[in-house]
N, CA, C and O of each residue as an XYZ file, in Angstrom:
700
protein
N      -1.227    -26.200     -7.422
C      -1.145    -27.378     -6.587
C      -0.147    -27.136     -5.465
O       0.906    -26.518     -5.622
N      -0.541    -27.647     -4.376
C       0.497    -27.728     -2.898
C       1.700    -28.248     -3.552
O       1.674    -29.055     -4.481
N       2.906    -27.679     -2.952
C       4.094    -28.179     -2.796
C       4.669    -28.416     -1.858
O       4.139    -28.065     -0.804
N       5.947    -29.083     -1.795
C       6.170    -29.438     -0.822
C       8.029    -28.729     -0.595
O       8.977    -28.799     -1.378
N       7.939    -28.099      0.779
C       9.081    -27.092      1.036
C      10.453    -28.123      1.761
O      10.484    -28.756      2.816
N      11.361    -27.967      0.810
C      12.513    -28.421      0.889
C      13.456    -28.174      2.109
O      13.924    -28.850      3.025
N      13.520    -26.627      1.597
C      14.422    -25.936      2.753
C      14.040    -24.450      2.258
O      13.279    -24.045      1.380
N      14.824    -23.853      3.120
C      14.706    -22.192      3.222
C      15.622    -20.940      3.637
O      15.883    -20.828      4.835
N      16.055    -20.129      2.867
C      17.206    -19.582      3.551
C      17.135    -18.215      3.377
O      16.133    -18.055      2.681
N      17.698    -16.977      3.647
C      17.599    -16.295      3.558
C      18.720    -15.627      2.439
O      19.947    -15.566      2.512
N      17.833    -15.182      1.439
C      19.199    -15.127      0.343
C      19.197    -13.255      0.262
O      19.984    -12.734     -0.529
N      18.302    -12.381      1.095
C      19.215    -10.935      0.999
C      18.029    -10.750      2.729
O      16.991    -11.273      3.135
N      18.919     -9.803      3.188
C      18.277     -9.114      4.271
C      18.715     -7.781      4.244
O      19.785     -7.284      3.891
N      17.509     -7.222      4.758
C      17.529     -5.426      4.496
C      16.923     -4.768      5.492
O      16.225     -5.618      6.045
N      16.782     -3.688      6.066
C      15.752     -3.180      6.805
C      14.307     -3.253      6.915
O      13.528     -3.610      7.798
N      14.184     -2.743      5.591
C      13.012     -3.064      5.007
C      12.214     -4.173      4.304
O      10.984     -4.204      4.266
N      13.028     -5.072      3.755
C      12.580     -6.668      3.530
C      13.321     -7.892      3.397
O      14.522     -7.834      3.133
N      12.848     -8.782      3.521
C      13.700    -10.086      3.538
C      13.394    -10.452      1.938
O      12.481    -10.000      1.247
N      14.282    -11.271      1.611
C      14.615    -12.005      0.232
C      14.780    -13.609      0.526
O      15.916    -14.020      0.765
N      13.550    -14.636      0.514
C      14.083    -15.960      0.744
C      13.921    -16.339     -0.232
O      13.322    -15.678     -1.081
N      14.459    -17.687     -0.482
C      15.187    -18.830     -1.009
C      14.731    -20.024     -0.953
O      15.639    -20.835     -0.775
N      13.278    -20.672     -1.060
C      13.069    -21.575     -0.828
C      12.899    -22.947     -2.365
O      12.467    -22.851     -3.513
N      13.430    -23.966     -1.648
C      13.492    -25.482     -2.547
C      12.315    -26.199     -2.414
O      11.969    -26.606     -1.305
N      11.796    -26.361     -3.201
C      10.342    -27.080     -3.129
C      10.673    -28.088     -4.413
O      11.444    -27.957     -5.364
N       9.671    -29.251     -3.991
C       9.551    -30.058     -4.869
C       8.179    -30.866     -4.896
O       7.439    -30.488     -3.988
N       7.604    -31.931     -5.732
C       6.471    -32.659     -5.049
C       6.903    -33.870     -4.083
O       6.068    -34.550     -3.487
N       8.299    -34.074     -3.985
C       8.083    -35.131     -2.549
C       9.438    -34.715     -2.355
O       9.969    -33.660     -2.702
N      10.032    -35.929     -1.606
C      11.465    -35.187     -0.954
C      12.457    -35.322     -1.768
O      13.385    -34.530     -1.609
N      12.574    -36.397     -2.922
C      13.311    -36.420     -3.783
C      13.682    -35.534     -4.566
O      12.922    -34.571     -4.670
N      15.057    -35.533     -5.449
C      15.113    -34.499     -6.626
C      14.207    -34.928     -7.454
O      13.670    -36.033     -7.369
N      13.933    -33.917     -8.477
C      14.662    -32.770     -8.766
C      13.623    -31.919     -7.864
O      12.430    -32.161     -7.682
N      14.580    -30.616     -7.231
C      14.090    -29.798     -6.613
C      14.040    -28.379     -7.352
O      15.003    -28.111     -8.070
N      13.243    -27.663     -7.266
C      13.500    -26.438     -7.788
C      13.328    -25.006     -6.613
O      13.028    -25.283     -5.452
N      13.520    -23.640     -6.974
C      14.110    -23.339     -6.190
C      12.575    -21.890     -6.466
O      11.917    -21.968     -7.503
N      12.281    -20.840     -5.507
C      11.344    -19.843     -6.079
C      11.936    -18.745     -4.472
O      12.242    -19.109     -3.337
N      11.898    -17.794     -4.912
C      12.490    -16.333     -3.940
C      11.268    -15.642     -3.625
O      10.317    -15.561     -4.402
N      11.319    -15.061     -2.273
C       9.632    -14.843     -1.913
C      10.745    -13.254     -1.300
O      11.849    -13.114     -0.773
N       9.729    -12.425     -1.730
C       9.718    -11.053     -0.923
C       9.082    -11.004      0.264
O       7.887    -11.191      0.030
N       9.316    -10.804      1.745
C       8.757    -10.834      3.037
C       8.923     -9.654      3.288
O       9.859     -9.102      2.710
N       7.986     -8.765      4.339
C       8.264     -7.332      4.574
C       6.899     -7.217      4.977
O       5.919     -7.425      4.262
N       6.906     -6.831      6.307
C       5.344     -6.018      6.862
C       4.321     -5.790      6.047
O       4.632     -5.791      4.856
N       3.080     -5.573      6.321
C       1.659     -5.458      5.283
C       2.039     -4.278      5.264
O       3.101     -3.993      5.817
N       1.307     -3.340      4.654
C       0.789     -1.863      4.267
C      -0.201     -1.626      4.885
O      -0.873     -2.560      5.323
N      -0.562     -0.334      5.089
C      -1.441      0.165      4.723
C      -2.181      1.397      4.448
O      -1.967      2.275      5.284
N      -2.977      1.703      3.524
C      -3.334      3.290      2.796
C      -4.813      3.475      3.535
O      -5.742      2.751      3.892
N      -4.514      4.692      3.543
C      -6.231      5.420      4.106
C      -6.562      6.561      2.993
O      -5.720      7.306      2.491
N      -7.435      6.555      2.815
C      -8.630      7.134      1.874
C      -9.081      8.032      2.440
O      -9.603      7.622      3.476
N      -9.194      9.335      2.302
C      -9.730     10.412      2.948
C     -10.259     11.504      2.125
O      -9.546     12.106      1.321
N     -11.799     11.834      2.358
C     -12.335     13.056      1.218
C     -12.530     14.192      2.159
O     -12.445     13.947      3.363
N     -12.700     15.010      1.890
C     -12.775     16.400      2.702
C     -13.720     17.046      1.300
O     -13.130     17.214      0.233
N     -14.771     17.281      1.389
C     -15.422     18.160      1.066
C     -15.992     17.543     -0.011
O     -16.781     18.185     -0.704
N     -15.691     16.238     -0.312
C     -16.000     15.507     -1.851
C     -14.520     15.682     -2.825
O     -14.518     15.741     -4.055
N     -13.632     15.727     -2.182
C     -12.491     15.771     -2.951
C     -11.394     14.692     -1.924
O     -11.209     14.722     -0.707
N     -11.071     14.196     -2.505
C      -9.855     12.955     -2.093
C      -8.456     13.412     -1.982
O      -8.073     14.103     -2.926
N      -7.607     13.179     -1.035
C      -6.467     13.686     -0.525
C      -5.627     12.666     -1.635
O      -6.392     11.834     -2.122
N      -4.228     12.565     -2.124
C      -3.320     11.913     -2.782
C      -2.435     12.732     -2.349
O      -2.647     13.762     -1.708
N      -1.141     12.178     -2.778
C       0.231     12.751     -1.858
C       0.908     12.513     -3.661
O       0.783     11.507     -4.359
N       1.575     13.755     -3.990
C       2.580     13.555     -4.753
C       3.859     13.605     -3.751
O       4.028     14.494     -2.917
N       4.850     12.361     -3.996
C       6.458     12.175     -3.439
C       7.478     11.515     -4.675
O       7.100     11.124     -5.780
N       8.516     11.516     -4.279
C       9.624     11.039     -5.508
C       9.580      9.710     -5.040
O       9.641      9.470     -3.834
N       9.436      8.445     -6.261
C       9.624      7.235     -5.627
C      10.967      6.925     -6.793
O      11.010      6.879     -8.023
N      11.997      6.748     -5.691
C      13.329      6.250     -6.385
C      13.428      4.963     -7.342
O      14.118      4.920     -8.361
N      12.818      4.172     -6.966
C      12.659      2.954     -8.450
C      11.885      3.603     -9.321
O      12.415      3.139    -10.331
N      11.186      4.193     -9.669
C      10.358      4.966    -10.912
C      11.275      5.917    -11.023
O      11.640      6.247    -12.151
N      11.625      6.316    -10.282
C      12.964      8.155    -10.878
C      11.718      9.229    -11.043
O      11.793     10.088    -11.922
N      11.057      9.186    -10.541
C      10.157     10.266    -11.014
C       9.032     10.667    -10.020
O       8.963      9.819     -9.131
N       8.247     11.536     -9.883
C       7.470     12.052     -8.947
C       6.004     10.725     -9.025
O       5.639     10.414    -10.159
N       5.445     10.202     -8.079
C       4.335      9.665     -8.095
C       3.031     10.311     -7.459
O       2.988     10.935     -6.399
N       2.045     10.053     -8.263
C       0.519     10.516     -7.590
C       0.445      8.829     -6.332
O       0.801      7.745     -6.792
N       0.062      8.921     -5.183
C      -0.533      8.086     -4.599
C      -1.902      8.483     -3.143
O      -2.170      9.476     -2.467
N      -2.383      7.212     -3.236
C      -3.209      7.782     -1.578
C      -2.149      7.527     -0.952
O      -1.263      6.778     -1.364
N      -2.148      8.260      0.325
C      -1.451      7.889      1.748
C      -1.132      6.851      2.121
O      -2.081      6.141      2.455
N       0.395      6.176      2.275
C       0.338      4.743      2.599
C       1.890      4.893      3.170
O       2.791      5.728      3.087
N       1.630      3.277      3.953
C       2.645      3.025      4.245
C       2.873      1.643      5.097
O       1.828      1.152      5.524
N       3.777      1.120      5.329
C       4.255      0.173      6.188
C       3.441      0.360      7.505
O       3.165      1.428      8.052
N       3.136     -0.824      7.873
C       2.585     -1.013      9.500
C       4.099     -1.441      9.799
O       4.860     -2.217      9.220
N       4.245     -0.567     11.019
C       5.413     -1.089     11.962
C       5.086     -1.487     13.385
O       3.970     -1.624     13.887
N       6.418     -1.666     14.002
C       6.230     -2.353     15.290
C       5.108     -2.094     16.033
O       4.167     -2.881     16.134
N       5.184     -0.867     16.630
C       4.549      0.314     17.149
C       3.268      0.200     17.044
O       2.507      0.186     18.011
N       2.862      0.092     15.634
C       1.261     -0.075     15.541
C       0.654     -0.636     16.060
O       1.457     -1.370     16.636
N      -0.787     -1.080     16.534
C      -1.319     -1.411     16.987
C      -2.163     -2.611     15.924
O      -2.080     -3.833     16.046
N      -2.749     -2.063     15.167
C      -3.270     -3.180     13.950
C      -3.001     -2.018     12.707
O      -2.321     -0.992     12.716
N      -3.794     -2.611     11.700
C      -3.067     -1.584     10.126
C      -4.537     -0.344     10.482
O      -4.658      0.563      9.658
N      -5.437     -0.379     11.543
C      -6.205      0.799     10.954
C      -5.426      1.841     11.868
O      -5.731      2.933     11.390
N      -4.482      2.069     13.058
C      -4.181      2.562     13.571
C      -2.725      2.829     12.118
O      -2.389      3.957     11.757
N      -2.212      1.749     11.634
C      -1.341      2.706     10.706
C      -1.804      3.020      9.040
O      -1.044      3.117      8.076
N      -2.934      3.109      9.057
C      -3.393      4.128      8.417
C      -3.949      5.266      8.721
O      -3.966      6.205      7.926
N      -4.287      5.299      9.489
C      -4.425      6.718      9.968
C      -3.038      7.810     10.356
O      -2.897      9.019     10.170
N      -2.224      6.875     10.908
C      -0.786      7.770     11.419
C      -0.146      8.066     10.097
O       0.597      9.025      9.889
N      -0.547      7.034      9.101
C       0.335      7.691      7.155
C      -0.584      8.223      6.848
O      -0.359      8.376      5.647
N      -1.818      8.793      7.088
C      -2.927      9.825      6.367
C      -2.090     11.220      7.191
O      -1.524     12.133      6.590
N      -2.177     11.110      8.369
C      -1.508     12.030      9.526
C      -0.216     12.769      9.166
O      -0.004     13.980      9.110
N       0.755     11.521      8.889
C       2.390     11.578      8.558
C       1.996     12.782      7.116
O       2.153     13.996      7.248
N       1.487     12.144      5.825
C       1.659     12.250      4.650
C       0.501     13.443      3.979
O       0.553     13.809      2.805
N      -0.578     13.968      5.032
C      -1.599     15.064      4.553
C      -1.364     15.996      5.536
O      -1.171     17.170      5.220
N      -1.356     15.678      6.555
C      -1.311     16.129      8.047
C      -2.619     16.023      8.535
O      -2.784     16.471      9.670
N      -3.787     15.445      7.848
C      -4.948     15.672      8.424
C      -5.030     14.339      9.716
O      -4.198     13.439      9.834
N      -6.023     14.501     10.413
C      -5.887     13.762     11.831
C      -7.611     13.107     11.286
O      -8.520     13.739     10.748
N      -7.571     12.030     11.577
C      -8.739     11.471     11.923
C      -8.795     10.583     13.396
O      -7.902     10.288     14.190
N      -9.859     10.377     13.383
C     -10.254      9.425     14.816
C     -10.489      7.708     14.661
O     -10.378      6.839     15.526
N     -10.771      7.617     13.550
C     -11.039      6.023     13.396
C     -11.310      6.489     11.624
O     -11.346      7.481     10.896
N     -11.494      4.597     11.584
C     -11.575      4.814      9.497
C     -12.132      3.408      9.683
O     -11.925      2.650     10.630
N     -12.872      3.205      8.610
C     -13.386      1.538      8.471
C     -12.675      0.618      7.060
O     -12.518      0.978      5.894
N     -12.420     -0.404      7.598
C     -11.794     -1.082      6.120
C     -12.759     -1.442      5.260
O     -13.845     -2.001      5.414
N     -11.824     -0.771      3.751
C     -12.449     -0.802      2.456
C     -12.268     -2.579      1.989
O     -13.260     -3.295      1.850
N     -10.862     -3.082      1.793
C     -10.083     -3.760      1.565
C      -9.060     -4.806      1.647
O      -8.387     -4.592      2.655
N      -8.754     -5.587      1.176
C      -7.506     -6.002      1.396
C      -7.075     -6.572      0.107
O      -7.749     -7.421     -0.476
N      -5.523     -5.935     -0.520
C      -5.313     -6.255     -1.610
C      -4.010     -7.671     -1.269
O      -3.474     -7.688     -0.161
N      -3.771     -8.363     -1.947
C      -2.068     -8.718     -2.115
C      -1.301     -8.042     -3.222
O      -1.491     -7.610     -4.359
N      -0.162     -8.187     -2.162
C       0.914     -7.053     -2.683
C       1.477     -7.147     -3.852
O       1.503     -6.203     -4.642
N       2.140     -8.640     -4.158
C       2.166     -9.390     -5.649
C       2.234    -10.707     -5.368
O       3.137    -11.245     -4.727
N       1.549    -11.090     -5.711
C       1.258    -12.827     -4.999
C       2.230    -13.944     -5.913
O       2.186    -15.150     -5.668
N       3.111    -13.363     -7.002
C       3.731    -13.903     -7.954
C       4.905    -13.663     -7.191
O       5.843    -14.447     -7.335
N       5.036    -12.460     -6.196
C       7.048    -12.538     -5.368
C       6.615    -12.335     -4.687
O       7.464    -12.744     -3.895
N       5.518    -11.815     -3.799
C       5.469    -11.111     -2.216
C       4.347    -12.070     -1.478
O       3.426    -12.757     -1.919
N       4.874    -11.786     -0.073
C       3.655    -12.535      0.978
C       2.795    -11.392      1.392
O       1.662    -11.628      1.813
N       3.340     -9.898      1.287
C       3.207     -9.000      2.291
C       1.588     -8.341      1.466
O       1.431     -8.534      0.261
N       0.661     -7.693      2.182
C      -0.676     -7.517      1.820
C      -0.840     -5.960      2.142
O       0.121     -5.447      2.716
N      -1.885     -5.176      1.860
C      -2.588     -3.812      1.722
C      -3.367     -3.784      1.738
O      -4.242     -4.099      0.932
N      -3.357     -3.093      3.373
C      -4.861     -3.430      3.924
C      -4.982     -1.790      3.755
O      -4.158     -0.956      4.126
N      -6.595     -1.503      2.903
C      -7.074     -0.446      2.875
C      -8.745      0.185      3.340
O      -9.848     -0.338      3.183
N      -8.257      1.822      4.108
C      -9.313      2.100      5.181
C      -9.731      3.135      4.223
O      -9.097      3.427      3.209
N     -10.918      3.715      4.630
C     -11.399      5.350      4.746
C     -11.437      5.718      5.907
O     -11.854      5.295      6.986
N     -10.855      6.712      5.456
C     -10.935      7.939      7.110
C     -12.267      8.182      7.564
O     -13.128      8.496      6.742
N     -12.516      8.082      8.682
C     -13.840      8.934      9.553
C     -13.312      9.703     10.295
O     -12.130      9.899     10.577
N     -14.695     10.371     10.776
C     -14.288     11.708     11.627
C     -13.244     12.019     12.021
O     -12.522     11.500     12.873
N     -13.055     13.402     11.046
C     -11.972     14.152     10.472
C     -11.933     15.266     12.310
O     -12.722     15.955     12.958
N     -10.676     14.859     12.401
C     -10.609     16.167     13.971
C     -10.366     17.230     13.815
O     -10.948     18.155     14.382
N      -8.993     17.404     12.610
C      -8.163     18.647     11.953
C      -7.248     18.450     11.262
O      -6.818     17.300     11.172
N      -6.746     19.335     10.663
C      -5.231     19.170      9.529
C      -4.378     20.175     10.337
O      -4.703     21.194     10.946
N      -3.243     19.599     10.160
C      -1.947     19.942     10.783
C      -1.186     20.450      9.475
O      -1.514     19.894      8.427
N      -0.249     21.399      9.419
C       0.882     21.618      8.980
C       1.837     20.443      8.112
O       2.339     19.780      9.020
N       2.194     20.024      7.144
C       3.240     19.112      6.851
C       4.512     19.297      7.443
O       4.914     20.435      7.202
N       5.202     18.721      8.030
C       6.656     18.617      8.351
C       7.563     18.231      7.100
O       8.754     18.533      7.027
N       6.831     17.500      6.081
C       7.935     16.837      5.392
C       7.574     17.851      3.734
O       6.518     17.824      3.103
N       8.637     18.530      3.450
C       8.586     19.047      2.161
C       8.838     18.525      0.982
O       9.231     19.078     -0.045
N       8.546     17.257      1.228
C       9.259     16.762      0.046
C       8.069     15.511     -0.509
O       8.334     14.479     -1.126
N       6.539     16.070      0.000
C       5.467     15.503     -0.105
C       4.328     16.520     -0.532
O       3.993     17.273      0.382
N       3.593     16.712     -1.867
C       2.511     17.711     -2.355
C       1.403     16.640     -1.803
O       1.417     15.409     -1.802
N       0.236     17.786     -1.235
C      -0.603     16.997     -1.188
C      -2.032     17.637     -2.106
O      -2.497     18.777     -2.107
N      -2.583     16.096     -3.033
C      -3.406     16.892     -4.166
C      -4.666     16.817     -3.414
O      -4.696     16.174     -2.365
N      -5.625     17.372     -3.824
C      -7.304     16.961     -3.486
C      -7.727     16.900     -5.271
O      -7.445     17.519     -6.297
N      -8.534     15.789     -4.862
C      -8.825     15.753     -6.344
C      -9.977     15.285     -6.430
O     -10.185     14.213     -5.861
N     -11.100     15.959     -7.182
C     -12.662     15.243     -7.080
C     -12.404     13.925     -7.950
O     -11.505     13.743     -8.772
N     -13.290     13.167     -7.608
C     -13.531     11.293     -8.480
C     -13.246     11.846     -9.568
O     -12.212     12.485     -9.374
N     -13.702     11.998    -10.969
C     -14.217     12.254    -11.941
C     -12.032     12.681    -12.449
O     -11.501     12.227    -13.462
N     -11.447     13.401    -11.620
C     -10.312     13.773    -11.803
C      -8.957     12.520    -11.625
O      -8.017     12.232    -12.366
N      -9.415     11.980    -10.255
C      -8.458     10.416    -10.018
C      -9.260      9.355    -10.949
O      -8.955      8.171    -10.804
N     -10.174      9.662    -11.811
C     -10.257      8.728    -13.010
C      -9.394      9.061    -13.998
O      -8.700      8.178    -14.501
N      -9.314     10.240    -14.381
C      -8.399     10.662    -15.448
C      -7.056     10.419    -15.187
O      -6.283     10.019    -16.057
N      -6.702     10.663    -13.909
C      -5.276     10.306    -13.410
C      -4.719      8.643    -13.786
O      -3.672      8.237    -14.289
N      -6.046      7.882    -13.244
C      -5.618      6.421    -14.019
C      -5.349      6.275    -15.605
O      -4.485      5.678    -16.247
N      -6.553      7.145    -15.997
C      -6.410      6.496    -17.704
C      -4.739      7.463    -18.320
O      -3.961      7.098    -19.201
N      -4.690      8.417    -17.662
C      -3.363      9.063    -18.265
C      -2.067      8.536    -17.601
O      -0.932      8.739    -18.032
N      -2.430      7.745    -16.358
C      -1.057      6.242    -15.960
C      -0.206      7.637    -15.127
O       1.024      7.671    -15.093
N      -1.038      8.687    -14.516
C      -0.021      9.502    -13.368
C      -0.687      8.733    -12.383
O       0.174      8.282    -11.628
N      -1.701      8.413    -12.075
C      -2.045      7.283    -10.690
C      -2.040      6.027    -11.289
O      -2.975      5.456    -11.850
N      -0.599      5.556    -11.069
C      -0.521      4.519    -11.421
C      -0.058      3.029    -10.701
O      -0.171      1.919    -11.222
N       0.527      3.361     -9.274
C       0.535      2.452     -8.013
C      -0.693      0.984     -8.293
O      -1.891      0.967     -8.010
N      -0.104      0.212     -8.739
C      -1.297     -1.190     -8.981
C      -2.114     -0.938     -7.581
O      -3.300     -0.878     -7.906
N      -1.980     -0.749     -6.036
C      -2.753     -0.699     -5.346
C      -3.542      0.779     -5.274
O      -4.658      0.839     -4.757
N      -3.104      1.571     -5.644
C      -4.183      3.024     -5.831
C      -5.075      2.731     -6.972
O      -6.232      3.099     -7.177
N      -4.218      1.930     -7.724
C      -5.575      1.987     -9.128
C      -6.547      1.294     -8.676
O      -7.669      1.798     -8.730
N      -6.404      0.152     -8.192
C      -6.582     -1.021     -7.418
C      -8.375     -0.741     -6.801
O      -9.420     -1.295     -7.141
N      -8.087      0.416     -5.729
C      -8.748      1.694     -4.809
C      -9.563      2.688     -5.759
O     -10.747      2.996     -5.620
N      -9.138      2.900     -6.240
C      -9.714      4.034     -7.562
C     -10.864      3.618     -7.859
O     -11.969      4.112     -7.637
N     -10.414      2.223     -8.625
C     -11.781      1.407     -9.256
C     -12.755      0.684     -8.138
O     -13.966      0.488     -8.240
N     -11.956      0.373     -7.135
C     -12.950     -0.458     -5.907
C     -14.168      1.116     -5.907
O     -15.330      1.124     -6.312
N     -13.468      2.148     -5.383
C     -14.514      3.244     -4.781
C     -15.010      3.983     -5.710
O     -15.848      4.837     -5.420
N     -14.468      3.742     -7.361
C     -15.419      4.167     -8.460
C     -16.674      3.268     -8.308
O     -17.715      3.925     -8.310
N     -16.830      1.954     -8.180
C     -17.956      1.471     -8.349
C     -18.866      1.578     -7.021
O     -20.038      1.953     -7.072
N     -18.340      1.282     -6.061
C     -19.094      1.591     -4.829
C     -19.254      2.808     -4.269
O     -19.367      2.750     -3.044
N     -19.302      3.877     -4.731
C     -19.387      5.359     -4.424
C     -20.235      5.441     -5.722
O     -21.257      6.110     -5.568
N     -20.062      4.934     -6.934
C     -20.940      5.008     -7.936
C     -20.491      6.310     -8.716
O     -21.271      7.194     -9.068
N     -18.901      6.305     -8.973
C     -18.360      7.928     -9.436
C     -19.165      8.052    -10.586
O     -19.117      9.077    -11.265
């Protein structure tokens, strides 16, 4: 049911996301209660096969402590233009491969229980070339379907929005 917003404040600010504070109640009276919303730019991941095998990026993600399997993703920033232009520049950034355009698969929410922020997801089209990685501190896997299934059921692709992707393009690719 609609509620009704009290006030609003900003209870952490970061580079990367805001932390609010908002008082809601059903009218203006007490009792009010209080719920914290995560704010922070959409995402977004691009999907890319080369040969019938799917690109994933192993990197260290510091809240897990441990190495993660994911597709290519990332924050849309200023710069961007809309999220298919920054999915392609994190397929670019994070494989090195270059595409020209990609069509959207998707759109997930990010966690609709703390976050506003969404993941919008493409496949790559016409592939131009692969570049070199700059960043060493990113593996990049190819992995046929049949293999990023196993990756889910054994919980190494385990990103709620890659699994998310996994299963969308298991059924509509028909793995």
């Amino acid at each position: 049911m609609p509620v009704k917003v009290i006030g609003v404040e900003t209870a952490l600010q970061t580079e990367w996301f805001t932390i609010r504070r908002y008082l809601y109640g059903e009218r203006d009276a007490p009792p009010f209660r209080e719920y914290f919303v995560h704010e922070a730019p959409d995402s977004a991941m691009c999907v890319c096969a080369i040969n019938g095998r799917m690109l994933l990026v192993e990197q260290y993600r510091f809240p897990l402590r441990r190495v993660a399997l994911d597709f290519p993703a990332g924050a849309i920033e200023s710069d961007d233009r809309d999220p298919e232009q920054a999915a392609l520049r994190e397929l670019r950034e994070e494989t090195g491969v270059r595409a020209s355009r990609a069509r959207k698969l998707l759109t997930l929410d990010r966690d609709p229980g703390f976050s506003s922020g969404k993941m919008h997801v493409f496949l790559a089209l016409e592939i131009d070339g692969r570049d070199p990685l700059s960043d060493t501190n990113i593996r990049v896997r190819e992995l046929e379907p049949g293999q990023i299934l196993q990756a889910v059921r054994d919980g190494e692709l385990s990103c709620a929005y890659c699994v998310a992707t996994a299963l969308w393009l298991a059924r509509e690719l028909r793995w």
